[in-house]
Each structure stands twice: as C-alpha cells, then as structure tokens.
DRENSEBA-268171 format. One record per residue (C-alpha): residue number from 0; residue in one letter; chain; x, y, z. Coordinates in nm, 4 decimals. Example, Ala and Ser with C-alpha at 12.3 -4.5 7.8 and 13.67 -1.06 7.14 Angstrom:
2
[site 0,'A','A',[1.2300,-0.4500,0.7800]],
[site 1,'S','A',[1.3670,-0.1060,0.7140]],
This chain:
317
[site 0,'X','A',[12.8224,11.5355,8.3147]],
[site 1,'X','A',[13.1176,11.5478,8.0665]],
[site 2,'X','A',[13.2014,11.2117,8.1172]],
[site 3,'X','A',[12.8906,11.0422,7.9969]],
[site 4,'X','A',[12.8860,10.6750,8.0880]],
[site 5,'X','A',[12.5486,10.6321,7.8400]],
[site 6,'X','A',[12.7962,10.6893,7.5274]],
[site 7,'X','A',[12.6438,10.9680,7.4387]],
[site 8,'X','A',[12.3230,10.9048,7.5347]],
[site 9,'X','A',[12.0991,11.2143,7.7952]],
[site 10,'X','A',[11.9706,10.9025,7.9659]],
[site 11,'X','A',[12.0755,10.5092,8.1056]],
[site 12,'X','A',[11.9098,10.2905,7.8516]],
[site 13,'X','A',[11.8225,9.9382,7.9594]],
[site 14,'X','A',[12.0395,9.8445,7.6559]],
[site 15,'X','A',[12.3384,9.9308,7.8775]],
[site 16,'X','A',[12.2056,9.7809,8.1923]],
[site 17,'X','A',[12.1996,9.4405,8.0216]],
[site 18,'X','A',[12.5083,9.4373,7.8368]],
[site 19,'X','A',[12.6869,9.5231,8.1478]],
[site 20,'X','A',[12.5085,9.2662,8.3196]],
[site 21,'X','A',[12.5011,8.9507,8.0981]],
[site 22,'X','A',[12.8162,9.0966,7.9129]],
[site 23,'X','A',[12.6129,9.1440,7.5708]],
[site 24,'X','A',[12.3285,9.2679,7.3733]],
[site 25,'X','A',[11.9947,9.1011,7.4944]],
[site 26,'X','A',[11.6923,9.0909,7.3859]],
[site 27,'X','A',[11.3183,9.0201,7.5128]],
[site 28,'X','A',[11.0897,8.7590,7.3036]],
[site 29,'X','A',[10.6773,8.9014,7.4536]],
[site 30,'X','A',[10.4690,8.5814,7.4815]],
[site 31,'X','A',[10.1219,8.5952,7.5487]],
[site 32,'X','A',[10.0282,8.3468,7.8233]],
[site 33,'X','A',[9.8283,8.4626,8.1005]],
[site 34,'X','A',[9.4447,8.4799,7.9715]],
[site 35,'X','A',[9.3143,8.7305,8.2926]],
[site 36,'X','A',[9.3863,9.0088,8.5577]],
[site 37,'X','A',[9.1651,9.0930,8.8816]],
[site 38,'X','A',[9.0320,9.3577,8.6620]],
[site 39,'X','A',[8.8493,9.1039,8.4385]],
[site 40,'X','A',[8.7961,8.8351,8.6384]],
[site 41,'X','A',[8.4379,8.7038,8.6290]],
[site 42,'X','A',[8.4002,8.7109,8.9686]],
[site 43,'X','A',[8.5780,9.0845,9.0280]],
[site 44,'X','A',[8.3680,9.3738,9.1125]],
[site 45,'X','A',[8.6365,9.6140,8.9564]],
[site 46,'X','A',[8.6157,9.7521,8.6583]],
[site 47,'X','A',[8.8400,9.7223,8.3474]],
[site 48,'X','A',[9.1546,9.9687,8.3901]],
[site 49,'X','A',[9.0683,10.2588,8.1345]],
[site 50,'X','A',[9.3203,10.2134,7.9310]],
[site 51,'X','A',[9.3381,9.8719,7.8461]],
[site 52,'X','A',[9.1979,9.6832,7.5638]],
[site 53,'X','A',[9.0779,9.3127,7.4965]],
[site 54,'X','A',[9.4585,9.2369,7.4611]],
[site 55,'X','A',[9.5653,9.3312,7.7894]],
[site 56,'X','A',[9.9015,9.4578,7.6370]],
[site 57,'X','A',[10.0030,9.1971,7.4193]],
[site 58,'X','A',[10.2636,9.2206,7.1744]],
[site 59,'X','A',[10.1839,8.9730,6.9608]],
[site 60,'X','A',[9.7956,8.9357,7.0360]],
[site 61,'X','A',[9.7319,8.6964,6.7140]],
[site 62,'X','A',[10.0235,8.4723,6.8015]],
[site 63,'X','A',[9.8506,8.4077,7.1736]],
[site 64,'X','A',[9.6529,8.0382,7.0604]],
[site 65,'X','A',[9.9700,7.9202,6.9682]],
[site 66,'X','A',[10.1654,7.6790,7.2411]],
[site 67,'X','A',[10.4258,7.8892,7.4510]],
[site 68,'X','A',[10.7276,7.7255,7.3074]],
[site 69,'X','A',[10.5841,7.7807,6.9471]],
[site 70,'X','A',[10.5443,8.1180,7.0933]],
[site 71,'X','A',[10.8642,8.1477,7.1720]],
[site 72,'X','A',[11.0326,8.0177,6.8253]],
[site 73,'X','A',[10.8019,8.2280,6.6047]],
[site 74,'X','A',[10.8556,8.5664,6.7874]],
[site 75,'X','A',[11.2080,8.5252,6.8174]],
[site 76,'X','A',[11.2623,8.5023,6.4436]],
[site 77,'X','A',[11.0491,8.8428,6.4478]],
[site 78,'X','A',[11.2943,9.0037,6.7090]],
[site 79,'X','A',[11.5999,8.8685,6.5031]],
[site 80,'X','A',[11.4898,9.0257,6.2102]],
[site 81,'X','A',[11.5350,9.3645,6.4107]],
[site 82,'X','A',[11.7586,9.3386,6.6269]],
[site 83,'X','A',[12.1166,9.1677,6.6527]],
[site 84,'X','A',[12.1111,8.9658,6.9700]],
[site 85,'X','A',[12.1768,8.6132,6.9986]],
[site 86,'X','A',[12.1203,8.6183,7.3906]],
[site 87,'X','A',[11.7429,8.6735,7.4829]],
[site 88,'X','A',[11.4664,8.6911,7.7760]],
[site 89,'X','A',[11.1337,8.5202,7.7544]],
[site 90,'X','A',[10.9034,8.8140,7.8096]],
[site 91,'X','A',[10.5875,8.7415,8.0188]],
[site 92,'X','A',[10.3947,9.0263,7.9082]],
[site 93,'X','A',[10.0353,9.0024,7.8438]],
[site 94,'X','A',[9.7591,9.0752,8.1677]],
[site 95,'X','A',[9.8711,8.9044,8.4712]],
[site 96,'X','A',[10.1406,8.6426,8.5110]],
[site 97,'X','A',[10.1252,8.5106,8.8498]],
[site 98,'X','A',[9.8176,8.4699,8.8937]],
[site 99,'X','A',[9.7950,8.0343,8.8130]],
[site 100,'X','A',[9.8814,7.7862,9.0428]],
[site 101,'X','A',[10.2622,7.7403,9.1267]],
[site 102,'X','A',[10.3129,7.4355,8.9432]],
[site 103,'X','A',[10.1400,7.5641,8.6386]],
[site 104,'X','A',[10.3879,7.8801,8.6415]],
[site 105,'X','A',[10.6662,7.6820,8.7270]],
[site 106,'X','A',[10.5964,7.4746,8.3628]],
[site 107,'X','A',[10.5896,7.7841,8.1858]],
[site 108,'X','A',[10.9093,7.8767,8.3603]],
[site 109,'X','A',[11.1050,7.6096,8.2740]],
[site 110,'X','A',[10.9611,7.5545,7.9024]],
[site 111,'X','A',[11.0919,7.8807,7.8271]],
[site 112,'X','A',[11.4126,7.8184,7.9622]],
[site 113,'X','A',[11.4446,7.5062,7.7848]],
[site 114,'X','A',[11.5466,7.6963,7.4650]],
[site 115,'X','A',[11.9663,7.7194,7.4647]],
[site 116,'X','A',[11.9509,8.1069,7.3396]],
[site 117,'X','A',[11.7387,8.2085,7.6715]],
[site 118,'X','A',[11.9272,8.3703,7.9497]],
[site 119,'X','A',[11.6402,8.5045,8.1840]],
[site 120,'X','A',[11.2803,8.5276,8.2460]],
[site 121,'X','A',[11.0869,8.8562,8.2276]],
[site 122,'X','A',[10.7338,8.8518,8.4275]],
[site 123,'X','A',[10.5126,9.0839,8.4231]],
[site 124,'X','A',[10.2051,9.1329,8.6862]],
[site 125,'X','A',[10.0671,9.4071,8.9251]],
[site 126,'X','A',[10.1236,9.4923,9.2780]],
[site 127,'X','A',[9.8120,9.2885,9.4261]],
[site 128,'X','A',[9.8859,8.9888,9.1995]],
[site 129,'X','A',[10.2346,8.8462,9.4175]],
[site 130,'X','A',[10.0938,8.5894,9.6907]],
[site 131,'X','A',[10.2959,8.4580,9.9728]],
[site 132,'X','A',[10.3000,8.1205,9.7546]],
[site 133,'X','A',[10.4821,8.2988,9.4402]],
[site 134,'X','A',[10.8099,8.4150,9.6286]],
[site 135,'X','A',[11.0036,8.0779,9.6663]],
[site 136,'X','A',[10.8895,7.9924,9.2945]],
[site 137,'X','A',[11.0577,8.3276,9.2101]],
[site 138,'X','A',[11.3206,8.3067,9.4080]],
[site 139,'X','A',[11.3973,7.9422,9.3075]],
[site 140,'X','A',[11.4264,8.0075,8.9297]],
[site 141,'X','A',[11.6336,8.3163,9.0476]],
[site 142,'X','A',[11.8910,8.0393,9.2005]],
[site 143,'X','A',[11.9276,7.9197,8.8294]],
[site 144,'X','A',[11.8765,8.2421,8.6012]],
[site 145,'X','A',[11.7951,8.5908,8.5533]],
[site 146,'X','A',[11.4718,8.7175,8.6817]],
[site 147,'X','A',[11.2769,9.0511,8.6652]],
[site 148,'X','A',[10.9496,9.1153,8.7731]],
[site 149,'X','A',[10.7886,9.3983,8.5852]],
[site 150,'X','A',[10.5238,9.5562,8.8301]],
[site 151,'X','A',[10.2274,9.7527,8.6711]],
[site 152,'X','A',[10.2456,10.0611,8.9143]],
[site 153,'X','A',[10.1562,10.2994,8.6942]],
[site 154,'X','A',[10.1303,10.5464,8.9612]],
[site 155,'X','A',[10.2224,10.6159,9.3302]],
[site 156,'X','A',[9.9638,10.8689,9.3600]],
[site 157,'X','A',[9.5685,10.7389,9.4473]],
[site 158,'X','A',[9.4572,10.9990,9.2884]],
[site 159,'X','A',[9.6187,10.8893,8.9711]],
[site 160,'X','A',[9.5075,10.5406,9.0170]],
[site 161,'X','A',[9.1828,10.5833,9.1276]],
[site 162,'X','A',[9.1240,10.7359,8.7888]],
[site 163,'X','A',[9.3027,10.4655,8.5583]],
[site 164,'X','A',[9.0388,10.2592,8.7838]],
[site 165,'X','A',[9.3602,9.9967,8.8151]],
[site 166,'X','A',[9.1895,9.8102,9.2043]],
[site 167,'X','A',[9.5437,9.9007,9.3801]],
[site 168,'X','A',[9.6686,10.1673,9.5691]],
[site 169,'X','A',[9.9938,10.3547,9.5829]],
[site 170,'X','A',[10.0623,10.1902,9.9152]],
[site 171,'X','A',[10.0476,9.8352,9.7512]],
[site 172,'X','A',[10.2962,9.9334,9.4732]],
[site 173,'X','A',[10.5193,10.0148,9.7330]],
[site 174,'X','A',[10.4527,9.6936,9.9141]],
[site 175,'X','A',[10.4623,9.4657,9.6851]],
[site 176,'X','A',[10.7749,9.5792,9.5869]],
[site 177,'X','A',[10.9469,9.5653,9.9045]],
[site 178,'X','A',[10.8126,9.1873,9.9455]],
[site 179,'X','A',[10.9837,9.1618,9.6281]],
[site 180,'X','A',[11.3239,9.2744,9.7099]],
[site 181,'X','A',[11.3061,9.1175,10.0504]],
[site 182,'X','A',[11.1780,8.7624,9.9509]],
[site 183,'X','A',[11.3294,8.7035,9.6704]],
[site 184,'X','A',[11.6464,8.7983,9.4611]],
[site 185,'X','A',[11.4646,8.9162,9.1199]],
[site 186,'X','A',[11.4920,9.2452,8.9479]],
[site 187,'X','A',[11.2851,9.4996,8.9444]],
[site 188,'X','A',[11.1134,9.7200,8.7489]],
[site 189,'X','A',[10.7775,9.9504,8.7720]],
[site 190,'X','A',[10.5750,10.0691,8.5103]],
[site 191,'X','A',[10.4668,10.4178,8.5172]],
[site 192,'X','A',[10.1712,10.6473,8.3026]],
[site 193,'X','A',[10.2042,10.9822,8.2095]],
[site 194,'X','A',[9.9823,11.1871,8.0476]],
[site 195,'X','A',[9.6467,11.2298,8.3434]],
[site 196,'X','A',[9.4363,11.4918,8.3740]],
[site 197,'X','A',[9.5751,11.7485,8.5761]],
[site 198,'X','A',[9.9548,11.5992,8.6701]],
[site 199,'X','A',[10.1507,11.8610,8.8363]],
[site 200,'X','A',[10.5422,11.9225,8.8056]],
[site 201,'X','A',[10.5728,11.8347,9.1598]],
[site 202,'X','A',[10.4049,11.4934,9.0686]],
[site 203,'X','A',[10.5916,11.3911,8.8490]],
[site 204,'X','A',[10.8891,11.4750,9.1219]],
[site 205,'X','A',[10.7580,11.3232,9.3745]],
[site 206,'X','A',[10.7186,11.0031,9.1292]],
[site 207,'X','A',[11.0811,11.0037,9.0790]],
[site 208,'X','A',[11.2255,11.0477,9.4615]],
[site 209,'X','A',[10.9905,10.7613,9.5501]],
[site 210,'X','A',[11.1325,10.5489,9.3020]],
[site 211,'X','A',[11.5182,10.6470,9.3808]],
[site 212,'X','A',[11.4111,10.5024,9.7708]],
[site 213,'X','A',[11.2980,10.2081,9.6442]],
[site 214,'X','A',[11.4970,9.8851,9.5346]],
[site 215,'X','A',[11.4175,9.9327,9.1866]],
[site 216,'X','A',[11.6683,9.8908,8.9050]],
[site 217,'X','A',[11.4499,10.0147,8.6092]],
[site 218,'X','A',[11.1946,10.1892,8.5053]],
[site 219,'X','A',[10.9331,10.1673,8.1592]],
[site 220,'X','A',[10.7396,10.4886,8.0451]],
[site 221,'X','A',[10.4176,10.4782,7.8973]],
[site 222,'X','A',[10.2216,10.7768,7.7499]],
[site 223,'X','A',[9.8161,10.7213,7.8237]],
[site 224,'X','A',[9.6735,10.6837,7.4910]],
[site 225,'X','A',[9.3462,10.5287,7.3199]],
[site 226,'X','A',[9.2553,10.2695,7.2228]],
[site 227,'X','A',[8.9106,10.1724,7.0732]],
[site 228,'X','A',[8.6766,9.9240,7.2985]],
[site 229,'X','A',[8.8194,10.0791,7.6261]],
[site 230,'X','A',[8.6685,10.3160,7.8605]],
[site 231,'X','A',[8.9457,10.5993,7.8057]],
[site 232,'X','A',[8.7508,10.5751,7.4153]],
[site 233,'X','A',[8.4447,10.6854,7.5766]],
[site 234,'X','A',[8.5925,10.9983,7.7614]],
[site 235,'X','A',[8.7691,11.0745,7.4981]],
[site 236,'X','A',[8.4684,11.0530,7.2290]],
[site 237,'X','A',[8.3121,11.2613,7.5008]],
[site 238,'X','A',[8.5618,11.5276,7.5041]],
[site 239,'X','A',[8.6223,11.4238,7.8788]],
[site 240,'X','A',[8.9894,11.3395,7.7674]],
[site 241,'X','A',[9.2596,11.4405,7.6098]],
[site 242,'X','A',[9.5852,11.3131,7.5657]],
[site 243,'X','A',[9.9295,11.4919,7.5832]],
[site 244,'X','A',[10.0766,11.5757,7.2361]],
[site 245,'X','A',[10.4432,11.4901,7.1798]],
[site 246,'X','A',[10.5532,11.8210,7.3327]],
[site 247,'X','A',[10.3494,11.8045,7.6696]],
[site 248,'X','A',[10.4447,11.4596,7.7145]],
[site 249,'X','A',[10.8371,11.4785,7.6330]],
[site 250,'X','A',[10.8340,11.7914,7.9123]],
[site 251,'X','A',[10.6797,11.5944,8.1572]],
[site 252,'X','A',[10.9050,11.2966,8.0835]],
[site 253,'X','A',[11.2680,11.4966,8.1236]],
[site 254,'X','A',[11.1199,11.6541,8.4556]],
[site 255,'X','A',[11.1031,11.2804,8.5772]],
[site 256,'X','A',[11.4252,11.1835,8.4296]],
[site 257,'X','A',[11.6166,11.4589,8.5774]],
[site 258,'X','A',[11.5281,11.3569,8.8923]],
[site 259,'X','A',[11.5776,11.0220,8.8510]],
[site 260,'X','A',[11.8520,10.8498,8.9862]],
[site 261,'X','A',[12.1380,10.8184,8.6998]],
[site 262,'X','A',[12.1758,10.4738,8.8137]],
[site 263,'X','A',[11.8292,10.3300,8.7739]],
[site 264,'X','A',[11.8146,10.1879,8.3757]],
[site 265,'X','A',[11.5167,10.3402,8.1624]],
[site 266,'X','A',[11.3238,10.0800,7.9420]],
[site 267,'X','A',[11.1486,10.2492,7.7423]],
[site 268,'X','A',[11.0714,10.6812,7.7204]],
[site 269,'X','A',[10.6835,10.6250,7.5286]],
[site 270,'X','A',[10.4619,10.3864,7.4437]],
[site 271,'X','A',[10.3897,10.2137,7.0976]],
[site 272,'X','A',[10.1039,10.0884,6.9667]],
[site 273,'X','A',[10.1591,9.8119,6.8293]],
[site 274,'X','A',[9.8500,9.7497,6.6755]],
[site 275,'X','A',[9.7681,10.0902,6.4483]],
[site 276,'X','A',[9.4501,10.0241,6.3268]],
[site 277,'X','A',[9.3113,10.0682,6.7157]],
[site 278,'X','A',[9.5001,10.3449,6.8041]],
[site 279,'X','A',[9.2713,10.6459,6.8206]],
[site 280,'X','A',[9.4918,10.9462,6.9779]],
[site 281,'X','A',[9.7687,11.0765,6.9687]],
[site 282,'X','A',[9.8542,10.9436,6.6301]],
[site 283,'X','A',[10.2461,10.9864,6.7308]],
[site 284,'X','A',[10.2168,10.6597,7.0307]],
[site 285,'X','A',[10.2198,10.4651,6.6534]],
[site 286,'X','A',[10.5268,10.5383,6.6100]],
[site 287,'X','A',[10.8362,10.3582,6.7354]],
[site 288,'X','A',[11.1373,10.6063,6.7100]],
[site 289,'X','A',[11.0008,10.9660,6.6989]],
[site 290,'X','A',[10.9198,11.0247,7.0035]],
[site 291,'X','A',[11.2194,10.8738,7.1835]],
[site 292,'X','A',[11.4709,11.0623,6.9362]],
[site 293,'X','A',[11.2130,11.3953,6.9903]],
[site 294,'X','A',[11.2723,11.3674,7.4087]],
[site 295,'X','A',[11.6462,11.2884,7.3406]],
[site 296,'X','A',[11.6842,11.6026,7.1001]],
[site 297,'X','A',[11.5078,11.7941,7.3075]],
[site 298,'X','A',[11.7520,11.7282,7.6382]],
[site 299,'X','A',[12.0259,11.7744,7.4106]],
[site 300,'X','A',[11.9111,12.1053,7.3136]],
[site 301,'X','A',[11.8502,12.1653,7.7165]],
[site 302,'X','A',[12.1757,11.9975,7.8207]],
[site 303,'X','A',[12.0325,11.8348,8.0393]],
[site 304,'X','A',[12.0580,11.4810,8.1633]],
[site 305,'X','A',[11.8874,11.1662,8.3925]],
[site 306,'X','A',[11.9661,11.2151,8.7426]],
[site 307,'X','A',[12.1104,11.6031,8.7166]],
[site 308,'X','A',[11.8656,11.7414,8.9598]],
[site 309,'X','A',[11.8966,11.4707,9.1775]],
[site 310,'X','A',[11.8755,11.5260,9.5523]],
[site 311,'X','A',[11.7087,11.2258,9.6956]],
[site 312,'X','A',[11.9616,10.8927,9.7518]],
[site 313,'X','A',[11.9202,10.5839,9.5543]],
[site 314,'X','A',[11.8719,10.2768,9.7227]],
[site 315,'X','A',[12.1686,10.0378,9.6958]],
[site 316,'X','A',[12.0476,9.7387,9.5220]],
C-alpha cells in the first residue's frame, strides 16, 4: 500500500470516516441517560456481564443526575477543551439506550438535536435490546440526521460470550444487525473484546471475515480489563484471570486489523479507563495514547497495514 489513503496512518481511523462524510472534524459529546440493561434488570435472571461496573460504561458517570441538555452543554465544553471540532454527535453511551418507550426516546432524540452545533445522534445498545417498535423511530430521525447505532457484540463466538456472561448469542449479533441495515438507514458499528482466556489466531480471523460480510461501517476495540465491584475482580483476585499486557494485546489486535476490510473505519484500537482510581489491571488501559501509538509503531515496524491480508469481500454498504 504505497498510496496510503489514511495519510500516513497503518489503519482507517474513524477521524477520516467522518470528515469525509460530514466534510469536517466531528466530534462525540457521551451523555449518560439510560439508567439499565437486561443484565440488571430487577426482574432478569442474567447475571451482570463480567466486565462491567456500576457505571455501565459511562464517560462522565458524575455528570449522569444532571438533565440531558445540561448534559450536553457541560461535556461539550470538556470535549472542546481537547479537541478542535465545532461539528459534534450526541453520544448515547451509558448501558442500554433503547430500551424506554418510543416516545420517551424520541424526546431524548430531539432534545439533543435541538442544540445548532449537533449534526448526528450516536446510540448505543446490544443486539437483544432493538424491538420491532424501535426501527421506524430510528429510521425516522435518520430521514432528518445522522444516525449510528453502536451494537455491544463483543463477540461472534458463544464461547466468548458465554464467558463475558453478556445473555446474547453470536447469532443475535448477527441478527440484530441485519434488522438494522434492512429496517432502517443508520450506521453501524459493533463493539468487540479482546483479551479472553484462550483466544486463538484463527479467532480473531474468523472475527474479522464475519465482520467484512456484514453491513458494518466501523468497528471499536476494547481490551478486557478490571475493574473493582465486577465479577472479572473476583477471577482475577482469584488468579482465575489474567489480562493481556500491552504486547499480547497489540498482536492480537493487528491480526484482526489485517484482515479487516481497509474500508470499514476503526474507532478506537484499546480501551481507557476513564476512571483510574477503579482500574485494577493492566495499569496501561489508563492510559489514553500509549497503547494506540504502541500498536501503530509496532505495524510500522511490521509494514503492515488494515485490510493487507484480506481475502474475504466487504459488504457494499
């Protein structure tokens, strides 16, 4: 690949994917809305997914009592002060948001898109969280903006999930995602894990073809890390878990980027903890840039790049 369309980059950053989209930078302000997921329902016989804490993934945990449109105001003035966007998405991000009534999500929907500076609406939810009632909601606010549904796969093998104790299957990632693309005209993008006991080469291959078949247009990467108060904690404290240092991890990560369609955009390579002080291993998921410039060094060294072992064909979105 001499002629790198990524400027220079081993890999197609969402960054891209967005400015060529909405023809400059954009950013994402997380709000913390939905209070719940099947998980942690009171009613639910399932357990708590291992790896998730009281927060269910919140950016901003303390800011969630706050009103979403005060959400929205504060947290942009903290994206601001990092980033140079004046163009943003209203980030659904915390547990599971499509799980109210239509009409409730609908009000959330259009408070956020009440500010001038928001171009798009970013929802995040699982795979058995997206009723028949949710498509023409979605695929009404698609009519007047930007959509993407960010579904918490995590994993297309059972094994995989089964472990992560997440209620779904791999077959109802793959469903819900179709139902997606076929009911509605949002964007999508899957969340995967990396880091389980005993994930194979050929898993992490296998992850990647299934994806490039799929009418997905990106992709986030999260490393499986602890947290305290979770049940990955208690294997860990154990010694019934371990998680990949930066090394293991950044292997298994260019093995799925190689085979990863080139044109399928990559959110983000690791996860961050935002919150330090509850991170308990690795120590390196605290921080923001290292391991993302570590796995880019480390494909330059290679010369390798996304998509250069490619075989299987991308769906056309």
């Amino acid at each position: 690949m001499s002629d790198n369309p990524w400027h220079g980059r081993r890999y197609y950053p969402i960054s891209q994917y967005f400015r060529q989209r909405f023809g400059e930078r954009v950013a994402k302000i997380s709000v913390s809305i939905a209070d719940g997921c099947p998980n942690r329902s009171p009613n639910s016989n399932l357990e708590p997914c291992i790896f998730c804490d009281e927060w269910g993934s919140a950016a901003y945990h303390l800011e969630r009592d706050r009103e979403l449109l005060d959400q929205i105001r504060f947290n942009k003035q903290l994206v601001t002060r990092r980033l140079r966007s004046k163009r943003f998405l209203v980030y659904f991000q915390s547990y599971t948001n499509t799980l109210d009534k239509v009409e409730i999500l609908r009000n959330r929907f259009e408070t956020a898109l009440s500010e001038p500076y928001v171009d798009g609406l970013v929802v995040g939810t699982r795979p058995d969280c997206l009723p028949q009632r949710i498509f023409p909601l979605l695929d009404d606010m698609c009519q007047r903006t930007y959509v993407m549904v960010e579904i918490g796969a995590q994993s297309f093998c059972n094994s995989q999930l089964e472990f992560l104790k997440r209620g779904h299957s791999a077959e109802k990632n793959i469903e819900a995602i179709i139902n997606l693309y076929e009911k509605t005209a949002v964007d999508i993008g899957v969340h995967l894990i990396f880091g389980m006991p005993g994930e194979t080469t050929e898993q992490l291959i296998e992850t990647a073809n299934t994806i490039n078949q799929l009418p997905i247009s990106n992709v986030k990467l999260h490393n499986l890390h602890v947290l305290v108060n979770t049940p990955l904690a208690e294997l860990y404290h154990r010694g019934e878990f371990s998680p990949d240092e930066l090394d293991a991890y950044a292997d298994k990560v260019i093995v799925f980027l190689r085979h990863l369609s080139p044109t399928i955009a990559v959110q983000r390579l690791a996860a961050v903890a935002s919150r330090w002080d509850e991170l308990i291993a690795p120590k390196w998921t605290g921080q923001k840039m290292q391991p993302l410039d570590y796995i880019e060094n480390k494909m330059k060294q290679m010369g390798v790049f996304q998509g250069d072992c490619c075989t299987t064909t991308a769906h056309v979105l």
